[in-house]
N, C-alpha and C positions, 0 to 999 in steps of 0.2 A: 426283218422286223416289220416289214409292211404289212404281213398279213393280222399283226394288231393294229386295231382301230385307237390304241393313244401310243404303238411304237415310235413313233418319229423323235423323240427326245432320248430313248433309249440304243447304248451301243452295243448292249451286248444281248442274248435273247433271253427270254425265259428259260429258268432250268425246268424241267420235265415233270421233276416232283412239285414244283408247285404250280405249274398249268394243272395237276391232279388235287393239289391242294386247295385250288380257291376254283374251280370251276362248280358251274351251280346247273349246268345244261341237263344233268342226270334227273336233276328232281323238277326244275322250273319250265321243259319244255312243255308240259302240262297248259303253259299259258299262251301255247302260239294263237288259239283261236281272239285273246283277247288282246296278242300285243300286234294282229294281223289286222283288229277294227281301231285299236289307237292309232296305228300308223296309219293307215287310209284316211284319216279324221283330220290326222295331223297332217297329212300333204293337201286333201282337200283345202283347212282352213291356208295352207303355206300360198295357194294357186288363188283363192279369193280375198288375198292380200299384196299380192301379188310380185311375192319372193319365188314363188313357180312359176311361168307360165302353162295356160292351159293341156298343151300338147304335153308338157313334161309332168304334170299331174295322171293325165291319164297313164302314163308309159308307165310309171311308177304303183299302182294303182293297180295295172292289171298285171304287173310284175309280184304284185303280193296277194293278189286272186290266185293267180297262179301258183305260187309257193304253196299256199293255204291248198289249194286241190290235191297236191304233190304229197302235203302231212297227211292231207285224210287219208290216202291214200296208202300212206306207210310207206312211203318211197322217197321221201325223203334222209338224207343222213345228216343228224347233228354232230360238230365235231366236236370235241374235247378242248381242243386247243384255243374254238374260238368262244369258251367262259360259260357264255349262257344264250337264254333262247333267243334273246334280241338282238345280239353280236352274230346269231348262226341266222338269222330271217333276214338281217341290213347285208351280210356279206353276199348271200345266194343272191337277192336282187340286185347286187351290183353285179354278179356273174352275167346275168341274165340280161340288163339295159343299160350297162356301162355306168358310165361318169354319171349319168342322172340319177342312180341310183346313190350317189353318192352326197348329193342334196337332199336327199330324208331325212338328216339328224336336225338339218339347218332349226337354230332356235329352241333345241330341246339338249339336256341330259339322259343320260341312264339312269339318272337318278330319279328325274320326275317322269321318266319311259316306265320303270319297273312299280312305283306304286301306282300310276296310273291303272299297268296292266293287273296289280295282284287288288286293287280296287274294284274294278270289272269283274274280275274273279271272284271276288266276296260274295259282290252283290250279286253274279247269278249263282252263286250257292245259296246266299239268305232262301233267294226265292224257290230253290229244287230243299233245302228243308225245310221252308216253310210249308209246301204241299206236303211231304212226308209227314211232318206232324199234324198236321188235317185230316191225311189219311186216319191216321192213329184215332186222332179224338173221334172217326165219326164210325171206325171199329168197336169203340166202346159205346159210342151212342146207340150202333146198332143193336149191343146187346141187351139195351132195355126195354124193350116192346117181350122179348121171349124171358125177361128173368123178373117182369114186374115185380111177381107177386113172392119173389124168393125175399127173404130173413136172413141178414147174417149176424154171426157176433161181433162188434165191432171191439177194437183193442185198444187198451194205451200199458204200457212198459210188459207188452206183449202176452199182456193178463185181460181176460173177457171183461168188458166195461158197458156198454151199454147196445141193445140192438139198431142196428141200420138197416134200409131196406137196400139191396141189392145192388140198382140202379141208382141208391144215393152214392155207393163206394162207385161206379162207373163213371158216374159227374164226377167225383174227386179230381179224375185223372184230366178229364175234358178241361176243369178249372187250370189245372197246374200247365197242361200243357198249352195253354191259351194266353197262359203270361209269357212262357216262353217266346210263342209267336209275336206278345207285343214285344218283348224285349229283340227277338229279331228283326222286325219291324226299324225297332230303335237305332238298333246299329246299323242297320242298311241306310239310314238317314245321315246319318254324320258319316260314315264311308262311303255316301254317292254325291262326293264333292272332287270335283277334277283340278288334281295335282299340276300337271300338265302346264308349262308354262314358269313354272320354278326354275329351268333347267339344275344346275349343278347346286345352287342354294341363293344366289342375289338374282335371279331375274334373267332376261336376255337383253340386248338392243336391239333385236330384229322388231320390226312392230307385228307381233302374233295378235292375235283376237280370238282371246283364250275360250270368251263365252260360245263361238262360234264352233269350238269344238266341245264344249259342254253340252249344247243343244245336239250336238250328230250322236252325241254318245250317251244321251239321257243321265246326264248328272245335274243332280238340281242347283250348282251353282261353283265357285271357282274356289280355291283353299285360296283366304287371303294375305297370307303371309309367308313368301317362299324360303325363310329358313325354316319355318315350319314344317311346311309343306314336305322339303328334303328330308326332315329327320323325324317325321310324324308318323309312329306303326300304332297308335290307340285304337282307330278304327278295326285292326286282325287283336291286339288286347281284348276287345269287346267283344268282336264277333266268337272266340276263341272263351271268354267266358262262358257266353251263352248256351256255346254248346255243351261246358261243363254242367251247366245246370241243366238242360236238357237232359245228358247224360245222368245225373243224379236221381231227377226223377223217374226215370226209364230203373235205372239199380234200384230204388226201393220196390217201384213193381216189381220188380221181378225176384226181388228178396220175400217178397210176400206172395207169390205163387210159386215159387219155391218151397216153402213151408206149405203152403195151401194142396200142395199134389203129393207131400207126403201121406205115408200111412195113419202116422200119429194124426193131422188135420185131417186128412180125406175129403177136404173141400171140391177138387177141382181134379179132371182130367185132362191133361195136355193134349194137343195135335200130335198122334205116332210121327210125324211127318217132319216134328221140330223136338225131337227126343232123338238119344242115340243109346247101344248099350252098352255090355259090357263085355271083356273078351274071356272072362273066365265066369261070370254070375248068367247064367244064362236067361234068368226071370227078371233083370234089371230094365227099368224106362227112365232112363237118365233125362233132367231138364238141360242137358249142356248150352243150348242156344241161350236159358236165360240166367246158365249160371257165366257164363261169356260175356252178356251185355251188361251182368253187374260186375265182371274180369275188366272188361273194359274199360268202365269210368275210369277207373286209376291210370291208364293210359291218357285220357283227355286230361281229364287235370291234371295228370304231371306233366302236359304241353304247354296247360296254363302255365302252371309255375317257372315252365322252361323260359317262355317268353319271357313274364315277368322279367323273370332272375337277367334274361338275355339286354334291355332294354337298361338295367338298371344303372343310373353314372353316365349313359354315353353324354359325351357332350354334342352340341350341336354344329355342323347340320347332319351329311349323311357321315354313315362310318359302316366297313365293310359287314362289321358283325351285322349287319340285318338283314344280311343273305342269308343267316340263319335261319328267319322268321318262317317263310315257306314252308317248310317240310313239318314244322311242327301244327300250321295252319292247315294241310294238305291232309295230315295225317288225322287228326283231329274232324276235320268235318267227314271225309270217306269211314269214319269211324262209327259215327254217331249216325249216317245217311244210312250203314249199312243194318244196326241196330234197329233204327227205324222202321226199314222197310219189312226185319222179321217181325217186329213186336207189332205192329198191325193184323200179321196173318194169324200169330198166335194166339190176341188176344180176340179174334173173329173166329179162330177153331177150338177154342177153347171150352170146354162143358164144365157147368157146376154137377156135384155131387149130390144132388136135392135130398135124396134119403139119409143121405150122413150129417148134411147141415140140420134136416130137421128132428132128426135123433139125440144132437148134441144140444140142441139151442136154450132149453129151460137151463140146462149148466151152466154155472159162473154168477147168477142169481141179476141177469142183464135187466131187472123192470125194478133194483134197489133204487137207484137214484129216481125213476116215476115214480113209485111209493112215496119218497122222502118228499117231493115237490106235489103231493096230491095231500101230503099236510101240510103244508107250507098253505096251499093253496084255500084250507081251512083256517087257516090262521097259528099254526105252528111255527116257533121262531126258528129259523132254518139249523143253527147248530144243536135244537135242541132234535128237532126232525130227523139228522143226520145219527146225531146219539142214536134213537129211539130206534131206526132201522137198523143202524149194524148191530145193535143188540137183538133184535128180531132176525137176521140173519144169521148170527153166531147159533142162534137157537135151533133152525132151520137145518142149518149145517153139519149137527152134532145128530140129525134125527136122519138126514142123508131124503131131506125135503125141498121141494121147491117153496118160494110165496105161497105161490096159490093154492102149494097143496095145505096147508096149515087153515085152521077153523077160525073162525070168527074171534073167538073166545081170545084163542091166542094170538091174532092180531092187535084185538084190545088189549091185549097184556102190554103192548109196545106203546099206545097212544090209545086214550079213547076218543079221540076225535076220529078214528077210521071207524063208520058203519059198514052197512051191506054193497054200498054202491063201490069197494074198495075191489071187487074184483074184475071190475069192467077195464079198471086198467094194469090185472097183473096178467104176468106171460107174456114172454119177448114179442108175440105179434099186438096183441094189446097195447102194450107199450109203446110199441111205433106209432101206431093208430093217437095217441094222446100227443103227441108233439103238435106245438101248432109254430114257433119263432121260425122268424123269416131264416131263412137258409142251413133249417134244418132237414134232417129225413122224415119230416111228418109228409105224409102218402101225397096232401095237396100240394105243400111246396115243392117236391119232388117231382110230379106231374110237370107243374110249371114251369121250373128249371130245363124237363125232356123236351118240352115244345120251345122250349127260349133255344137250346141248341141245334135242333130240328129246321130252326128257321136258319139260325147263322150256318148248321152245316149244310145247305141245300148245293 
């Protein structure tokens, strides 16, 4: 029983099936590099309070430099028996510098050992997908200098509605994906608070100086309340959101160039390079990468929900179930990192179809709603404007016409408040041209938006 670190109360050993049962070391050693800079944190602060002495800090110290060389290395062996990764890093340095090793735990739990460590983790995830989504937005930024002057249709209940310029659908993505980054931002904020020092759930007696190991480990300040602290997983809640929503926005891109590189739209050319084909169609260029990344959210957010559901009830403080939490955080963010990294490459080798956008684009009648608002703008009361043009569309429609190709005559059929000056803004490129409200695709505000990301993506 002594090679458990709580056997001493226990007479008889663990049965076999459940050291396989509740061991967490398969999935969790993932965290030695962060439960290698808490411990060193935590024996320094132990030595400048002066529950270590300084020789015995160092021995300790360089006994988990050590280990740490030994993981990168891959030569290290975790064991099964002994749970998880913080029970397999405390046992090896006590092999390695004896009974002093055996002073590391002084003044802490596993309890506040393991959110410490999966805290550390978060936050240098936050910041490897906050660069990834950088990349992303400044892939699409890159694509506005070569598709200025491209027209597209833009959609709503996936019926042609009015025209966009090209590069105003490119900033869509830059916007969406920018919240994301605040909302990562956000969570890395209230998860870079050090648990540390809660031990089991009421606190220790040793006198720690908990801030002292907040400042070695760049947490901006201490969790103050350690039943909280013990049974608090919000901060992987949150982070574990965000990247659902991350994930969401990525599935609708890529639901929408999915349709976009079909036959029927003939928008857009994929990268050969991120297609796959078929084993009996021989002329197939399958989107798999981005029919995958929209397969995929459903796996991120049914992590979410796993959490949720996992957290639901428990009472306070810790309770084993949140050795669960892990593998669904783990999974979820190498999920979303790895999404990321393609949808940047794809959406930089990716080519618009120009002759097929500009072949289609008078289709769907995309310069109705600027007709309707170019009488309003005369003084038309808007629902009568709105009558007035879909009956001049229906007209249009029946003659297999666009606006503009229809005569004056029958324009005035519709209102006679339209004269001659009524074609300067029909036809989907016209039509863009007339927008001027702030945060729309009118060409100036669009410009301005390229230079406002230009500066933040530099």
């Amino acid at each position: 029983m002594a090679a458990k670190p709580w056997g001493g109360v226990f007479d008889v050993p663990t049965d076999p099936r459940v050291e396989k049962f509740t061991e967490s070391v398969s999935f969790d050693q993932r965290l030695w590099p962060q439960d290698l800079r808490g411990s060193i944190a935590h024996a320094r602060m132990l030595a400048h309070v002066g529950v270590l002495t300084s020789a015995e800090c160092a021995a300790i110290t360089a006994g988990l430099e050590a280990i740490g060389r030994e993981i990168a290395a891959g030569e290290f062996v975790f064991r099964e028996e002994l749970e998880d990764v913080h029970m397999n890093i405390e046992r090896s340095l006590i092999d390695r510098i004896g009974d002093v090793g055996r002073k590391l735990h002084t003044g802490r739990s596993r309890n506040d050992q393991v959110s410490t460590d999966f805290r550390l983790w978060i936050r240098d995830a936050c910041d490897r997908i906050d660069g990834l989504l950088a990349d992303l937005q400044r892939a699409f930024l890159g694509r506005c200098e070569r598709d200025a002057d491209v027209v597209l249709p833009g959609y709503t209940h996936l019926q042609r509605a009015q025209p966009v310029l090209a590069n105003h659908y490119w900033l869509a993505y830059c916007e969406k994906f920018a919240r994301d980054r605040q909302r990562l931002g956000d969570a890395r904020g209230r998860t870079n608070q050090l648990p540390l020092g809660a031990a089991a759930l009421a606190g220790t007696t040793i006198p720690i100086d908990r801030e002292h190991v907040a400042e070695a480990l760049g947490f901006e300040g201490v969790v103050a309340n350690s039943l909280d602290s013990s049974s608090d997983r919000d901060f992987a809640l949150e982070f574990c959101f965000v990247l659902t929503a991350v994930a969401l926005h990525l599935s609708t891109w890529a639901e929408e160039w999915i349709l976009w590189s079909t036959s029927e739209f003939g928008f857009l050319r994929l990268p050969q390079a991120y297609c796959t084909g078929s084993s009996i169609m021989p002329q197939k260029i399958n989107p798999d990468v981005l029919e995958l990344i929209r397969g995929k959210t459903g796996r991120v957010a049914g992590n979410l929900q796993a959490l949720v559901t996992l957290v639901k009830g428990l009472p306070l403080a810790y309770n084993r179930d949140l050795q669960e939490d892990k593998p669904r955080v783990f999974d979820s963010a190498d999920t979303v990192s790895q999404c990321l990294e393609l949808a940047a490459s794809v959406v930089a080798g990716a080519e618009l179809n120009r002759p097929a956008i500009d072949e289609r684009l008078e289709r769907g009648y995309l310069d109705a709603t600027t007709l309707m608002e170019h009488l309003i703008a005369k003084g038309v009361p808007q629902r009568t404007a709105h009558e007035a043009i879909g009956k001049l569309v229906a007209s249009a429609m029946r003659t297999h016409r666009s606006l503009a190709e229809l005569s004056l005559d029958e324009l005035r059929a519709a209102s006679t408040a339209i004269d001659e000056g009524v074609y300067a803004i029909l036809g989907a490129r016209r039509a863009v041209e007339a927008f001027v409200s702030s945060g729309s695709t009118a060409p100036r505000e669009v410009a301005k938006r390229v230079r406002y990301w230009q500066e933040q993506l530099r």
